[in-house]
C-alpha atoms as one frame of an Amber mdcrd trajectory, in Angstrom:
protein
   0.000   0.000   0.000   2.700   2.726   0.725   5.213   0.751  -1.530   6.197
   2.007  -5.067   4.655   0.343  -7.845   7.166  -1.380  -9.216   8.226  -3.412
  -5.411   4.533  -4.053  -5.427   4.575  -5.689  -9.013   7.986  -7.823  -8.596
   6.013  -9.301  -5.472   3.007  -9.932  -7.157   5.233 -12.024 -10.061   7.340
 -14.019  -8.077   4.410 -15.311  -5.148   2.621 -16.926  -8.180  -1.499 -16.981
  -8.266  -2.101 -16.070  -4.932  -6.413 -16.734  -5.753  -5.713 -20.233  -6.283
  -3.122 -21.401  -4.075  -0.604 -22.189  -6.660   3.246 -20.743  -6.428   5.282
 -20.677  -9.762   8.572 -22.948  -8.095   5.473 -25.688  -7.513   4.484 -25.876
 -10.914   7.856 -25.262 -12.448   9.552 -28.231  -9.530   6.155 -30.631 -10.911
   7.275 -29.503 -14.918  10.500 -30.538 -14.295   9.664 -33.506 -12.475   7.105
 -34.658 -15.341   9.905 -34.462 -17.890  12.410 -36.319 -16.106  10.069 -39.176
 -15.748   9.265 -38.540 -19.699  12.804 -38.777 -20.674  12.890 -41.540 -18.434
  10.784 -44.032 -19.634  11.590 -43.011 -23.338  15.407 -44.467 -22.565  14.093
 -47.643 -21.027  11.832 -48.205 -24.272  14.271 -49.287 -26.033  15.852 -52.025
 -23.703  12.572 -53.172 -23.165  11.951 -53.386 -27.078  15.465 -55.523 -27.370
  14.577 -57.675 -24.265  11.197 -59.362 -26.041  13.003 -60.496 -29.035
């Protein structure tokens, strides 16, 4: 409130959606963690491919 505008703004971008409960490192830590289990199973797809023949 007695703030200038632009402390108040870099606050309101780095807490994340404050309506909904969500903070930006959660979804960007659950991103990351989605893609490693991506990349994951695309590297055992292979050795599971060459096992069944």
């Amino acid at each position: 409130m007695y703030q200038k505008i632009g402390a108040a703004t870099a606050a309101g971008a780095t807490t994340g959606l404050a309506y909904t409960g969500a903070n930006v490192l959660w979804l960007v830590l659950t991103a990351f963690a989605l893609l490693a289990t991506g990349i994951a199973l695309l590297r055992i797809g292979p050795a599971l491919r060459r096992r069944e023949r």
